[in-house]
Each structure stands twice: as structure tokens, then as C-alpha cells.
PAMI-938806 format. One record per atom (N, C-alpha, C): x, z, y. Coordinates in pm, whole numbers, padded with zeros to 5 digits, always signed. Each point is the difference from the previous one (the first is absolute). Layout:
<pts>
XZY;...
</pts>
This chain:
<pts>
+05149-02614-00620;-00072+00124-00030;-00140-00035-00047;-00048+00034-00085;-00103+00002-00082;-00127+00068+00055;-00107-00024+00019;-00146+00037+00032;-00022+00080-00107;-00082+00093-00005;-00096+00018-00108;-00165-00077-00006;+00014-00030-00120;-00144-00094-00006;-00124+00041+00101;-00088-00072+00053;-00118+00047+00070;-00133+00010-00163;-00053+00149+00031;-00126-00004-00051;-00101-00034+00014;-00088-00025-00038;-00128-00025+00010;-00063+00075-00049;-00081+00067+00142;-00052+00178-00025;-00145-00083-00087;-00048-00115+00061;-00124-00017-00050;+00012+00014-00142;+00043-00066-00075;+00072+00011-00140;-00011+00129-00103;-00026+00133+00093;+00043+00084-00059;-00105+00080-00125;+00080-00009-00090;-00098+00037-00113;-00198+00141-00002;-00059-00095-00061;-00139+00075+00079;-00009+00187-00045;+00075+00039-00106;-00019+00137-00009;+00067+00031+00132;+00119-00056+00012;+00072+00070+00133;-00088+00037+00134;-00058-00154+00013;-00099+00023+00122;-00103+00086+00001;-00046+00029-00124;-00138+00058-00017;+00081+00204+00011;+00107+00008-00060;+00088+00101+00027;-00048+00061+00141;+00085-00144+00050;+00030+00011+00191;-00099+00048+00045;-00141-00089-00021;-00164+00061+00046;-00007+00105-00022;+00029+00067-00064;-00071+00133-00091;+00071+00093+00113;+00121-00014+00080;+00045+00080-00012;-00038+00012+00226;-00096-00114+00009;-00008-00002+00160;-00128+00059+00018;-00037+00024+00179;-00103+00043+00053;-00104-00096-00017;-00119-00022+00051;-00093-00109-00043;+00051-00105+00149;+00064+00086+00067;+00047-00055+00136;+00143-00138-00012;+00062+00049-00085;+00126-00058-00028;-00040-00068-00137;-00087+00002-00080;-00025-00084-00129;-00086-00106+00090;-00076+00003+00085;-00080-00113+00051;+00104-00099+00090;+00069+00082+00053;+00152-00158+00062;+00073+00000-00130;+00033+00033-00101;+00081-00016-00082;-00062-00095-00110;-00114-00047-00033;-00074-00071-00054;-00016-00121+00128;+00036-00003+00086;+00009-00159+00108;+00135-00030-00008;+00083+00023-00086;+00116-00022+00038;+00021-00138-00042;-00046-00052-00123;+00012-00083-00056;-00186-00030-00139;+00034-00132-00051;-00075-00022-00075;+00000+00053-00152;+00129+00114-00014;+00012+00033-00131;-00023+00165-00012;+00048+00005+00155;-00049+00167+00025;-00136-00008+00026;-00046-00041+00070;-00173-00013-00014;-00040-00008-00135;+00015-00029-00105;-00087+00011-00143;+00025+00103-00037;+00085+00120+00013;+00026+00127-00015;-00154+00028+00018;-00061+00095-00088;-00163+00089-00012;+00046+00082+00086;-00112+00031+00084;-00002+00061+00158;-00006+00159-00084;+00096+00097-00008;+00017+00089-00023;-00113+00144+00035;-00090-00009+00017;-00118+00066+00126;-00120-00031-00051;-00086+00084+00003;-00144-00013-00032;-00081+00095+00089;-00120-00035+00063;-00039+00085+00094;-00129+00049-00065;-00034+00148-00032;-00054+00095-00089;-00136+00069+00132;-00082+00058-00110;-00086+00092+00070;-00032+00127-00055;+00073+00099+00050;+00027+00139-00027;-00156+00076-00006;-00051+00024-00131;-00137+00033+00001;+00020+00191-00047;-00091+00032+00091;-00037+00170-00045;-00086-00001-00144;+00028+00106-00050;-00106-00007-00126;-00112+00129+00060;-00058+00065-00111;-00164+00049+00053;+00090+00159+00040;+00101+00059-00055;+00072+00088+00031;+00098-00011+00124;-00011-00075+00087;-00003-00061+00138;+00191-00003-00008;+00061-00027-00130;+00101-00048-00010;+00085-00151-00057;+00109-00032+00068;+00019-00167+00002;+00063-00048-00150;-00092-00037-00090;+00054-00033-00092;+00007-00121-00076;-00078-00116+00068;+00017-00109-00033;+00015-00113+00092;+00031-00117-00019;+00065-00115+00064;-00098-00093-00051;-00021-00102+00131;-00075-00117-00027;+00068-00106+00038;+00033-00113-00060;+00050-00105+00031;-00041-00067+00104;+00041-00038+00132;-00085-00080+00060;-00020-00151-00043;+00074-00042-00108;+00000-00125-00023;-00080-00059-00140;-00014+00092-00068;-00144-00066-00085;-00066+00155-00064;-00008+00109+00115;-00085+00110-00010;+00054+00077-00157;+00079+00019-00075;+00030+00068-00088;+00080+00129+00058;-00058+00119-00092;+00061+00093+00036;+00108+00089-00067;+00080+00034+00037;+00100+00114-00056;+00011+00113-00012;+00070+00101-00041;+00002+00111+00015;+00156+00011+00097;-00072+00030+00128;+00107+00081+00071;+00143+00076-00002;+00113-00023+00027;+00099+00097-00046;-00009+00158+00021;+00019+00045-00106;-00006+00132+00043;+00096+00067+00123;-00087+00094+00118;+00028+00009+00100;-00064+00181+00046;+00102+00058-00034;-00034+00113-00031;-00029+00073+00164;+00113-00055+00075;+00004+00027+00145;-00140-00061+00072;-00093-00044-00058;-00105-00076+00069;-00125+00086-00049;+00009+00072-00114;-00119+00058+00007;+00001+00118+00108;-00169-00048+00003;-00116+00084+00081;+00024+00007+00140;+00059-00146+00037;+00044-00094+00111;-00097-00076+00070;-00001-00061+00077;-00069-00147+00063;+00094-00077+00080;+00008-00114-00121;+00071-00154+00094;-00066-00060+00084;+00100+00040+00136;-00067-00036+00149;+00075-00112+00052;+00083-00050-00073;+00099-00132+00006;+00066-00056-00077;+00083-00100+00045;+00115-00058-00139;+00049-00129+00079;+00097-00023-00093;+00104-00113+00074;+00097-00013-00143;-00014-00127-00025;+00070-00028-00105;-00011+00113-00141;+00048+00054-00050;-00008+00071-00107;+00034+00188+00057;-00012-00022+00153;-00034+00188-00011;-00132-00019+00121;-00028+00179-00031;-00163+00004+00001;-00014+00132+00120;-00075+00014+00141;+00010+00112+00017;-00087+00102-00044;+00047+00116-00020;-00132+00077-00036;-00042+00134+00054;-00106+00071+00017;-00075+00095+00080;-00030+00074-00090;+00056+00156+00027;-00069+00072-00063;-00089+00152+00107;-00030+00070-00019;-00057+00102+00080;+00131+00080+00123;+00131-00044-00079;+00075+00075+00103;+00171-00101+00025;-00022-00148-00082;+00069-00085+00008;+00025-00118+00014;+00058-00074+00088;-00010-00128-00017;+00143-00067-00049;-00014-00107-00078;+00187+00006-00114;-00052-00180+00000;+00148-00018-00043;-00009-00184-00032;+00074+00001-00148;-00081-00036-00066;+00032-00010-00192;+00020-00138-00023;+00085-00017-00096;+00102-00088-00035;-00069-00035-00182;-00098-00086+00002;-00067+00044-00146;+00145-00069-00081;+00093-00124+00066;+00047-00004-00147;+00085+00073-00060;+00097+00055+00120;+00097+00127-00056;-00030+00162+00045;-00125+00011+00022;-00091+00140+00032;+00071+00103+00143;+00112-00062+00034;+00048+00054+00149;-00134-00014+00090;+00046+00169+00067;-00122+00000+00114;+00078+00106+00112;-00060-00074+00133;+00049+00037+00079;-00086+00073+00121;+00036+00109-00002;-00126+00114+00079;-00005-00038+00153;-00110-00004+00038;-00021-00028+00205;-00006+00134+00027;-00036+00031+00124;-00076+00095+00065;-00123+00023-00056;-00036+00139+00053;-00174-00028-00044;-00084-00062+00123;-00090-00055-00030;-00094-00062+00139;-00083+00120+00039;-00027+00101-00106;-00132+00085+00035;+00117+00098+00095;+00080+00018+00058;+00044+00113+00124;-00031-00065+00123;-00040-00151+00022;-00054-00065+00122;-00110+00109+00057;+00005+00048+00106;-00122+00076+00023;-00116-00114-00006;-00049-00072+00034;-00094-00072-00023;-00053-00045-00150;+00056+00020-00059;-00059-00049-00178;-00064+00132-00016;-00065-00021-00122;-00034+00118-00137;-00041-00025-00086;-00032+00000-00118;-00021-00063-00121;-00160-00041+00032;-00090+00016+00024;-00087-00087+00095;+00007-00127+00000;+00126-00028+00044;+00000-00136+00036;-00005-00137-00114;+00063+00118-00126;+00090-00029-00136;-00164-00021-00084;-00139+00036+00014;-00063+00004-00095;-00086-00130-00030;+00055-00108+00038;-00042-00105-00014;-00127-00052+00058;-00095+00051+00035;-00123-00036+00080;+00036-00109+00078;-00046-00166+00002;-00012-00123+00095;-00110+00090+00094;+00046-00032+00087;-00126+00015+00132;-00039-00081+00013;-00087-00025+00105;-00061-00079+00100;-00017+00057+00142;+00120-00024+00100;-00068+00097+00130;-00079-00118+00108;-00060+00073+00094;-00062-00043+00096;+00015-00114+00048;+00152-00050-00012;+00046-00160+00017;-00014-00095-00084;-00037+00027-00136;-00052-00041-00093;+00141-00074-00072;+00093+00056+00051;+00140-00038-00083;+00016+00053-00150;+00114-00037-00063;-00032+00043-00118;+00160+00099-00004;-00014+00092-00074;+00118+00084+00021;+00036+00048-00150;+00164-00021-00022;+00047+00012-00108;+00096+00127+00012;-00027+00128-00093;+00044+00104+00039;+00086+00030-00111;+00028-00013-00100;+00080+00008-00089;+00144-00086+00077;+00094+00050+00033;+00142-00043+00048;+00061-00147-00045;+00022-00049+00074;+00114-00067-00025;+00126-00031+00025;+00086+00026-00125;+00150+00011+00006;+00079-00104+00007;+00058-00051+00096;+00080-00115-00034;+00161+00048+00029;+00098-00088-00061;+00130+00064+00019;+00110-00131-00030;+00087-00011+00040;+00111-00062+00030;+00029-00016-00167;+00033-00137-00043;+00062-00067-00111;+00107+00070-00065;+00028+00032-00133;+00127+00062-00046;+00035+00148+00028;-00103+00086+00050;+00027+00146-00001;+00100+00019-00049;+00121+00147+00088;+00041+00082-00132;-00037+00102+00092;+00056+00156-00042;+00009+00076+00102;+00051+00034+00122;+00126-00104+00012;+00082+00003+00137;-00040-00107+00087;-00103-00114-00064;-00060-00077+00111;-00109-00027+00001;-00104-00005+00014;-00075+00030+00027;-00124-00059+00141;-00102-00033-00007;-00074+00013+00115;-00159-00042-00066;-00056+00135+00103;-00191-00022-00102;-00093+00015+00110;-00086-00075-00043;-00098+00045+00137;-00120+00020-00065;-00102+00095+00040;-00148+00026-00041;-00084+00019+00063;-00109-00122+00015;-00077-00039+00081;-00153+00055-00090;-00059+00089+00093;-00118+00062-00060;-00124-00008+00130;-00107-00026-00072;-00118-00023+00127;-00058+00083+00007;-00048+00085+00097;+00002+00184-00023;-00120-00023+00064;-00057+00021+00040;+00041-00070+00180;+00058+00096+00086;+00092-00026+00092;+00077-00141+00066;+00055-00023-00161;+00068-00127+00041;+00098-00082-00163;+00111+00072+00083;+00084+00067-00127;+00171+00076+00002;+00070-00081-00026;+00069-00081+00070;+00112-00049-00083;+00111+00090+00024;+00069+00036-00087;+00160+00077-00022;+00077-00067-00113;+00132+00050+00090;+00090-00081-00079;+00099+00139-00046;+00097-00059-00058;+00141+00077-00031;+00085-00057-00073;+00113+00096-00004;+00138-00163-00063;+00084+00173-00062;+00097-00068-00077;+00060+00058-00101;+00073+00112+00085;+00016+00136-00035;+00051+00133+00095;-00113+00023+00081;-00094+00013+00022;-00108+00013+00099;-00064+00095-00090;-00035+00095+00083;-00101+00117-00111;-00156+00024+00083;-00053-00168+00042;-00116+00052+00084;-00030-00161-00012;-00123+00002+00036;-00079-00145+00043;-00005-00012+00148;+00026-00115+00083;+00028+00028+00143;-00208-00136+00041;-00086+00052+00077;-00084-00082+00013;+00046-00101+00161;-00066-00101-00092;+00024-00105+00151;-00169-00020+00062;-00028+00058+00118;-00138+00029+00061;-00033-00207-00012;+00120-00018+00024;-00046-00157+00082;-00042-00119-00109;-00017+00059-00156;-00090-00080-00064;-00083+00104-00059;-00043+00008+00087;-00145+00125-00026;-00098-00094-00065;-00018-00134-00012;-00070-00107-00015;+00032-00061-00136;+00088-00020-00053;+00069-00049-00106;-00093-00022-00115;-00009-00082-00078;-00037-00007-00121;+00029-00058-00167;+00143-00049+00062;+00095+00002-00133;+00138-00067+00017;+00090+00047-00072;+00141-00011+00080;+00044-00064-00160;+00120-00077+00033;+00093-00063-00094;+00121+00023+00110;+00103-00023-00140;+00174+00019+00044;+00004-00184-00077;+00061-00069+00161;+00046-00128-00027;+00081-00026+00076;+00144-00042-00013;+00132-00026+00089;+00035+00117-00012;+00062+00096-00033;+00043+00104+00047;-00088+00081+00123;-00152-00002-00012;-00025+00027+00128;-00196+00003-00070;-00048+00170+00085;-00140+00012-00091;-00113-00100+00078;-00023-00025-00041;-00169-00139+00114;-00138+00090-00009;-00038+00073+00112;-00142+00012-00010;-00145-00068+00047;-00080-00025-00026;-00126-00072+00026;-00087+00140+00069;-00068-00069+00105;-00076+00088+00067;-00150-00064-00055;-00050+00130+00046;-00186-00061-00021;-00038-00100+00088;+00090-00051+00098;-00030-00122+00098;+00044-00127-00081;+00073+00060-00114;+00106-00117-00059;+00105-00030+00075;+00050+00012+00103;+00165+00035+00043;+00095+00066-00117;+00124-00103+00024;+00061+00056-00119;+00137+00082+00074;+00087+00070+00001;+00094+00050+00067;+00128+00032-00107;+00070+00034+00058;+00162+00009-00088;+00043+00116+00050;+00029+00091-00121;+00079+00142+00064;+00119-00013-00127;+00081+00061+00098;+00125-00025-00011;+00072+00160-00005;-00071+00070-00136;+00045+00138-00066;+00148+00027+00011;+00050-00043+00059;+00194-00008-00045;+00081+00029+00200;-00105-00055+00062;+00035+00020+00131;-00094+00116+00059;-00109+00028+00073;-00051+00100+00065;-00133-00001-00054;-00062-00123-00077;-00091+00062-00057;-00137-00005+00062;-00025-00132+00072;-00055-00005+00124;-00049-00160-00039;-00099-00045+00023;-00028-00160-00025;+00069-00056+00058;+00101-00099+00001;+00058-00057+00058;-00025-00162+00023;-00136-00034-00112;+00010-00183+00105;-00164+00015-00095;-00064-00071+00106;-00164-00122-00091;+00067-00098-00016;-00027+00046-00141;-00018-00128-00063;-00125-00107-00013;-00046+00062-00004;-00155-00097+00013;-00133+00060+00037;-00046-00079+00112;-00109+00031+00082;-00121+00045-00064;-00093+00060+00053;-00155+00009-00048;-00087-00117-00047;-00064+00040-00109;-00070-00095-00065;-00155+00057+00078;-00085-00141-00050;-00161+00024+00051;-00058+00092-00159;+00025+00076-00025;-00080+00046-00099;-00068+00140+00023;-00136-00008+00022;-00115+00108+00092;-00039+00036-00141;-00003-00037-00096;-00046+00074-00148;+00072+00078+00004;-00077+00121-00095;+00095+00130-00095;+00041-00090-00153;+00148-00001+00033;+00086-00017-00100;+00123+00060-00035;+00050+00002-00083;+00174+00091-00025;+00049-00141-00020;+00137+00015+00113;+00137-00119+00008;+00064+00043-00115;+00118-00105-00036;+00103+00032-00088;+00069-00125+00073;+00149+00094-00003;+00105-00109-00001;+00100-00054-00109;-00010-00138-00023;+00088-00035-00147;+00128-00083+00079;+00116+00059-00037;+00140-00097+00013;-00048-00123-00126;-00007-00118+00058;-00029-00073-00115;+00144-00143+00065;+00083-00052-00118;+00111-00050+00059;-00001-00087+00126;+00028-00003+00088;+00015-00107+00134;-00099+00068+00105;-00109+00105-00064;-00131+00023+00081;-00044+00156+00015;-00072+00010+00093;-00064+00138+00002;-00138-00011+00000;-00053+00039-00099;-00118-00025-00035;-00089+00141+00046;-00132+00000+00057;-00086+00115+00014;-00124-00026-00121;-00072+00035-00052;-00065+00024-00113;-00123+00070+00055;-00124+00009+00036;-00130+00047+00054;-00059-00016-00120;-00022+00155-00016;-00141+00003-00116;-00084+00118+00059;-00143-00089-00059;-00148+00021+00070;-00042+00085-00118;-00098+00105+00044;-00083+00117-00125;-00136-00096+00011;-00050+00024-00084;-00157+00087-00034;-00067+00131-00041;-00116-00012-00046;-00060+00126-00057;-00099-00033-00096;+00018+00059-00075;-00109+00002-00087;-00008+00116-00119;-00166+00045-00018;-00029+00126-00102;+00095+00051-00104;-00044+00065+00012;+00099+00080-00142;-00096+00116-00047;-00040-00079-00123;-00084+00074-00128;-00156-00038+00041;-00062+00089+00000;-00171-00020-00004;-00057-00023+00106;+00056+00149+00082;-00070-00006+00160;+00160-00133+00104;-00041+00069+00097;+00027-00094+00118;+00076+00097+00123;+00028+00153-00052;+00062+00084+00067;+00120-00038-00047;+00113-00027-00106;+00168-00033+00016;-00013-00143+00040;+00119-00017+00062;+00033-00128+00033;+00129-00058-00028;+00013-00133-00112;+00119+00013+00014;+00070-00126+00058;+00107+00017+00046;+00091-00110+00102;+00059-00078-00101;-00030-00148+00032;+00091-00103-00060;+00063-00092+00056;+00105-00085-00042;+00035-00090+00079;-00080-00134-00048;-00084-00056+00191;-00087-00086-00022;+00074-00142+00031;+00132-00018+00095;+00099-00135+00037;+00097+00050+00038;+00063-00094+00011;+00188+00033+00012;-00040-00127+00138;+00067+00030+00088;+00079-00131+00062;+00168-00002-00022;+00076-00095+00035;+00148+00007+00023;+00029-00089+00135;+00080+00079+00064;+00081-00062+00140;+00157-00007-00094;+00021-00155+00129;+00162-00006+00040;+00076+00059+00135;+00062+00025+00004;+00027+00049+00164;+00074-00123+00055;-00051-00075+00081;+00083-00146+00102;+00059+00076+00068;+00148-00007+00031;+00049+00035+00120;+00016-00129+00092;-00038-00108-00011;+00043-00099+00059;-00155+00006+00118;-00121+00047-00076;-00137-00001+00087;-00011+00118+00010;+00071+00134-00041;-00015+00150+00032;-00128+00040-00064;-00102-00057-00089;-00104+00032-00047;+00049+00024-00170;-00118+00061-00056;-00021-00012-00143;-00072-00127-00016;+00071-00053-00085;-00091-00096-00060;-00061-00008-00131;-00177-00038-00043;-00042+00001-00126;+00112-00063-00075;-00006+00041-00190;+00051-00022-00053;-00134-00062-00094;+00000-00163-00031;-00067-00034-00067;+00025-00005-00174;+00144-00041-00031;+00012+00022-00121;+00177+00065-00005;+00039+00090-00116;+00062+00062-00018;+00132-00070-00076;-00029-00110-00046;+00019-00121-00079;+00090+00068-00159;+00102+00024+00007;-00006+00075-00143;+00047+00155-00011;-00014+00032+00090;+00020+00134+00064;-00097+00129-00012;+00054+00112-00052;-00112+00131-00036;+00015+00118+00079;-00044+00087+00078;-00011+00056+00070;-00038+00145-00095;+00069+00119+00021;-00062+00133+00007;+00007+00101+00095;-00141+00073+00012;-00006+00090+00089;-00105+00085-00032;+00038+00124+00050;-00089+00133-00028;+00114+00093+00000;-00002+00159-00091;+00066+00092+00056;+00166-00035-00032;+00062-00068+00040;+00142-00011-00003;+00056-00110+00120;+00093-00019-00066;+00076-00107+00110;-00081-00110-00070;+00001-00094+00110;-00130-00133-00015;+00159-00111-00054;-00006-00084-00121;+00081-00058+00022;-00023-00186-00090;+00094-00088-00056;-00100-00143+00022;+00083-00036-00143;-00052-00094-00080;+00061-00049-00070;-00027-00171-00030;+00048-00064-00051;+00010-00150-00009;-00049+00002-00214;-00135-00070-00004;-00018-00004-00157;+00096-00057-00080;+00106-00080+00058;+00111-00062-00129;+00082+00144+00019;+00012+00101+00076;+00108+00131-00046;-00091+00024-00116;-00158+00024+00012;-00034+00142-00097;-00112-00125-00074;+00038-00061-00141;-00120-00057-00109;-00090+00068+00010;-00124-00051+00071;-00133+00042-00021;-00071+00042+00092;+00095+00035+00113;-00029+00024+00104;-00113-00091+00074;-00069-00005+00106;-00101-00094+00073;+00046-00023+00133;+00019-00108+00038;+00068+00000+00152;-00128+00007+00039;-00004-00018+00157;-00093-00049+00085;-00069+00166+00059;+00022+00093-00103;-00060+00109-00016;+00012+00146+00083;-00075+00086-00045;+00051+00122+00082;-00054+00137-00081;+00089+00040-00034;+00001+00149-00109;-00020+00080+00076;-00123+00067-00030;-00012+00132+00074;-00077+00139-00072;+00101+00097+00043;-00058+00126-00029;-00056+00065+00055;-00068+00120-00060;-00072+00123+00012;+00013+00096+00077;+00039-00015+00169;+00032+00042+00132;-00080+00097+00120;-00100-00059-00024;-00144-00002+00066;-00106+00040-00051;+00010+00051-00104;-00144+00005-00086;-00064+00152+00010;-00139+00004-00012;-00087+00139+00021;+00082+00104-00159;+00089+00108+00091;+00019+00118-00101;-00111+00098-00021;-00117-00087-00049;-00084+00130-00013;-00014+00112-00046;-00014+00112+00060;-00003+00112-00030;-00133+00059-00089;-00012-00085-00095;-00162+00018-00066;+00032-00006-00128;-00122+00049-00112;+00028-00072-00123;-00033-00155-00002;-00043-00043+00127;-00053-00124-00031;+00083-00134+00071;+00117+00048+00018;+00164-00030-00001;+00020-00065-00124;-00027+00072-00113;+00051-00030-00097;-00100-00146-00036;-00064-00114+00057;-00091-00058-00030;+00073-00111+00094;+00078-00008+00085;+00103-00090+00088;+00089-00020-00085;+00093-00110+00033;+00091-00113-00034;+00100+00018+00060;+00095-00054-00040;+00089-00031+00124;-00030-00099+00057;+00087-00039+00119;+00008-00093+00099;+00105-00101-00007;+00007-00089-00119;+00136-00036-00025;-00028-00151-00060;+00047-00075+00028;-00019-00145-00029;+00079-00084+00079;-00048-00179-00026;+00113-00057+00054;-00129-00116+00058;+00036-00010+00108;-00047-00113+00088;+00074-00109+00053;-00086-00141-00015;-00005-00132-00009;+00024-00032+00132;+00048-00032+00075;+00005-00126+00114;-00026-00059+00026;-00020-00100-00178;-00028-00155-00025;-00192-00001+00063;-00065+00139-00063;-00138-00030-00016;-00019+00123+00025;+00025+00154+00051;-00011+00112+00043;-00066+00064-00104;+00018+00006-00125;-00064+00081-00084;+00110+00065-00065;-00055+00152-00074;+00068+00104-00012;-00017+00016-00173;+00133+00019-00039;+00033-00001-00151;+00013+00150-00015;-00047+00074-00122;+00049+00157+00012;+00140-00013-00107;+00044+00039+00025;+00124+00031-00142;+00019+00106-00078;-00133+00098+00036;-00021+00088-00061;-00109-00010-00128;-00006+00059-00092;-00160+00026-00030;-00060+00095+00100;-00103+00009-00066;-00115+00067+00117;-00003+00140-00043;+00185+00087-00033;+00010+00141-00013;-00071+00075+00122;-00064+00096-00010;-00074+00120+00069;+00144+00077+00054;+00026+00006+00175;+00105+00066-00014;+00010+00167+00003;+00102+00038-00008;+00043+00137-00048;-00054+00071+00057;-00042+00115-00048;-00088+00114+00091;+00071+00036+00128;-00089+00039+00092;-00012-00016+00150;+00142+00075+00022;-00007+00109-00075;+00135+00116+00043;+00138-00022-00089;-00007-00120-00076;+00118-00008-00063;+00029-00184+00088;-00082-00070+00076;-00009-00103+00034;+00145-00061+00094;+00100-00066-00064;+00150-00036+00066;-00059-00166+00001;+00079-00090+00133;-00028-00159+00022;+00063-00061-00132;-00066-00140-00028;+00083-00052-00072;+00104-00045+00101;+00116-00022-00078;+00133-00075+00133;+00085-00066-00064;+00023-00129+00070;+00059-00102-00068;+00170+00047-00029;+00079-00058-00065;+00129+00038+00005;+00072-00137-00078;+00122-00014+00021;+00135-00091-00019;+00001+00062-00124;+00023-00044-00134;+00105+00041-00070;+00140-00121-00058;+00080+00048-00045;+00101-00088-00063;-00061-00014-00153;-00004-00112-00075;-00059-00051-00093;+00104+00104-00172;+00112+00007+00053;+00077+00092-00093;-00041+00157-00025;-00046-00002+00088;-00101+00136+00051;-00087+00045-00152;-00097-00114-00031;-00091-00004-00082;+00043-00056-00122;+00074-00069+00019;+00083-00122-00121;-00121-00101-00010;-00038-00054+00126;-00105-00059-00048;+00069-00181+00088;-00043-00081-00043;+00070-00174+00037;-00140-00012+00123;+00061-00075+00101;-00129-00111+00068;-00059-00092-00062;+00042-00025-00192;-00084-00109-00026;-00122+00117-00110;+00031+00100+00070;-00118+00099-00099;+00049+00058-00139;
</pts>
């Protein structure tokens, strides 16, 4: 009896593979490019973008994060007169006065939540962007953040929205649910990622915890202990491969326009932790080695510079999260807050020009986002 020949998958012709890519998550194209030395030369299908408002406080252009060129946006009809308060791969969540929905920019599916504003505790108040400064001298980010479970559709589902009111709300909900349910017990919280099947929040102590949306909904393990950090800073957590990375970025202040009455907030250092479970501490992260980091209003997430030409390892992309929404004409005389910081030597690159951002009342974050490179018809070699 006769065998049939063995193939050799490595072998297999490169449109095919590049096919195959096109057609995975960024989750399943990153093991599917280790498979071998022929699937690895496959162009990393993915480019990670920065979703910019124009002066009509709507999202209409794209910035490359990898050598700052910009695009014009797909048209996204479901997004106007919106604000992107998240994203994860190529969908985006968004806020409007009486909705919160998860949009799908490449095939325009969107999928409606609850509203957050029937919480008795909210009111659009909370929504008008003003950074504080209270009495603790913490820094408080009031514009929402949406994070949500990988691969949405409408029958599955799970989102959580963590807003710093004060107290911080976190609520969650999952697909059939017509309400946001709050968990009192991260009243503390200050930014959540979905990694393992399972959401991770960071406390203002830096304790990290694991809730487990699918069972009762209740923290169910620390993951990692309190850090020494007595500064006012905003955490971020990045799934970065093998690691859980925390991300600490520090403000300043400085004038805005003539006098010395606006003030506006910038980012003055980044640190980066590893989490040891072997010593139960965070540990400094001295170099990143070819590894890129983003964080600000979305899911915080990492990339390696041989996926994306042009990219900068070592680095850390950050957006426009934190910054003074002034309520002035003299708003219009601020920047964004958006650049990329060094490791190697702690200095801060802008990737912007020095655009004046959008008037105070049309004013939406910039927010990073995933797209698929077919998306744009545009190559990683530019």
C-alpha cells in the first residue's frame, strides 16, 4: 500500500502564505510567522496608526506610526460626531451623548452596549473633559475607558468601562446584558487590559488583579503586588509577549499663550516595569531591546521593529490621554500630548507637527488603532 508523498509546508509558495496572513488575527499571524524560516519573511500584515480628530472635532485622518505619514481615514459614517474611547486590533469603542457601540472600521459592523449614562452616579459632567487636580494631588482621567474582549460579535461579547469620576467606576457587561453591572472593589483602578482570556487591572498602589467576567465577576487572584511609586502618575498595562509590562508616565506644566493663567499638561518621563513573579516585585526595565510599546486612550499593546519597517524599538508611543481640555479660546494655543519616548537616553520625539488642537468643544483624543495593511492598500515597505 502506497503512502501519499509528505509535504513540505515550509515550501509553500509566498503569495499563498502572504494569502494565509491576510486572512489571520494579529494574534495568530504572530505564531504563524514562527512557524518556520519561510513563513517568517511573509510582510507582517498590520500597521499600527494614529486616529487624528480634525478642527471639526471629527476622525479623519491616520498617522503612520512608523515613519509619521499620513492618510486619509476610511470613510466611517457610523463614527461621526463620536469619541474613540478605545480599540483593539482594527475595532474602536465609541461614546456618544446617549451611546456606547464597538465599530469594526474595516467592515463598518457595530455593535450597540448599554448606555453608561442610566448609572445613577454619572452625568455628562463627567464626559466634559476637564483633567483635575484634587487635594491628593493625583491626576484624574475622566474621559472613559473602554476596553473589550478580542473578536466581538453580538452574541459574545464582554466590555468593561473604567472612568475616574471620582470614586473610579469600573463596569462591565457581556453580550444579552442590557445594563452595566459596577464592581465597588476596584474603586481604585486605573487601567485594565484583556490578556488570557481574563481582564488585568492595575490599582493606584500598582497591584495588578485578574477578574474573571465569565464566572461572578469578582477579582479573583493578584497578580502582582504594590509598587513604591508616591508620585502622581497614570499606569498602563501592556501584554507584551512572555511579559506583563506596567508603563508609568509622569506630567508637567507649563504656560499656554502670554499670561501664566492656562496650564498645559505634558508628558515629562515614561518609566517601564517587568512584573518578577519569581521576586513578587516589579522590576525596572532598562532597555526594551527591539520592542515598541503603545499606550494612551485604547488597549496598550507591543510590537517588535522587524514586524513594522521603520518602526523604533526600545521605545514607547504615547497618546493624548491626560492633557488640559481647556475650556478657553486659549485652548486653541495647546498641542497635543503625543510623542514617542527613548529609554536609551529619555528624550521625547513628537510625531506630530506642532498642529494647534481642535477647538475646546469639538476636542476628541487622538487614539492609536491596528489596521490590516489591505485596509489602505498600502505595503510595510511604504
Amino acid at each position: 500500500m502506497s503512502h501519499p508523498a509528505k509535504r513540505n509546508w515550509a515550501n509553500l509558495p509566498l503569495d499563498l502564505l502572504r494569502e494565509i496572513a491576510n486572512r489571520l488575527t494579529i494574534r495568530d499571524c504572530r505564531r504563524f510567522r514562527k512557524v518556520c524560516a519561510s513563513w517568517a519573511s511573509v510582510e507582517f500584515p498590520f500597521m499600527p496608526y494614529l486616529l487624528l480628530p480634525s478642527d471639526d472635532g471629527q476622525y479623519h485622518t491616520l498617522l503612520s506610526a512608523a515613519d509619521h505619514t499620513t492618510f486619509p481615514a476610511p470613510p466611517l459614517p457610523a463614527l461621526h460626531g463620536k469619541w474613540c474611547v478605545g480599540s483593539q486590533d482594527n475595532w474602536l469603542a465609541t461614546l456618544d451623548k446617549y451611546q456606547v457601540s464597538l465599530l469594526n472600521v474595516f467592515t463598518g459592523e457595530e455593535i450597540k452596549l448599554p448606555s453608561i449614562f442610566t448609572h445613577p452616579r454619572l452625568d455628562m459632567v463627567a464626559f466634559c473633559g476637564i483633567l483635575q487636580f484634587y487635594m491628593t494631588g493625583k491626576l484624574r482621567r475622566l474621559l472613559p475607558q473602554i476596553v473589550f474582549s478580542p473578536n466581538p460579535s453580538p452574541v459574545d461579547y464582554t466590555a468593561v468601562v473604567l472612568l475616574d469620576y471620582p470614586p473610579v467606576q469600573f463596569m462591565y457587561t457581556r453580550a444579552g446584558e442590557d445594563k452595566w453591572t459596577n464592581l465597588e472593589e476596584l474603586k481604585k483602578a486605573q487601567e485594565v487590559i484583556y490578556r488570557d482570556g481574563r481582564f488585568l487591572a492595575v490599582l493606584e498602589s500598582g497591584e495588578t488583579v485578574a477578574v474573571d467576567l465569565d464566572v461572578d465577576g469578582r477579582p479573583s487572584e493578584l497578580i502582582a503586588g504594590r509598587s513604591a511609586d508616591f508620585s502622581s502618575s497614570i499606569k498602563y498595562l501592556v501584554d507584551s509577549p512572555g511579559d506583563l509590562l506596567q508603563v508609568r508616565r509622569y506630567f508637567g506644566q507649563t504656560p499656554v499663550g502670554d499670561g501664566d493663567m492656562m496650564m498645559e499638561i505634558k508628558t515629562a518621563r515614561i518609566q517601564v516595569f517587568r512584573w518578577n513573579a519569581g521576586r513578587d516585585e516589579w522590576v525596572p526595565v532598562e532597555s526594551l531591546g527591539d520592542q515598541s510599546l503603545f499606550v494612551g486612550t485604547c488597549c496598550s499593546f507591543s510590537f517588535e521593529d522587524q514586524e513594522i519597517p521603520g518602526l523604533k524599538g526600545n521605545r514607547v508611543y504615547f497618546t493624548d490621554d491626560c492633557s488640559a481640555f481647556l475650556c478657553s479660546d486659549k485652548g486653541r494655543e495647546a498641542t497635543w500630548d503625543v510623542g514617542v519616548f527613548s529609554l536609551e537616553d529619555g528624550s521625547i520625539e513628537t510625531c506630530l507637527p506642532p498642529i494647534p488642537s481642535p477647538k475646546p468643544n469639538c476636542r476628541r483624543p487622538p487614539i492609536w488603532i491596528i489596521l490590516p495593511n489591505s485596509l489602505l492598500d498600502v505595503s510595510v515597505d511604504g
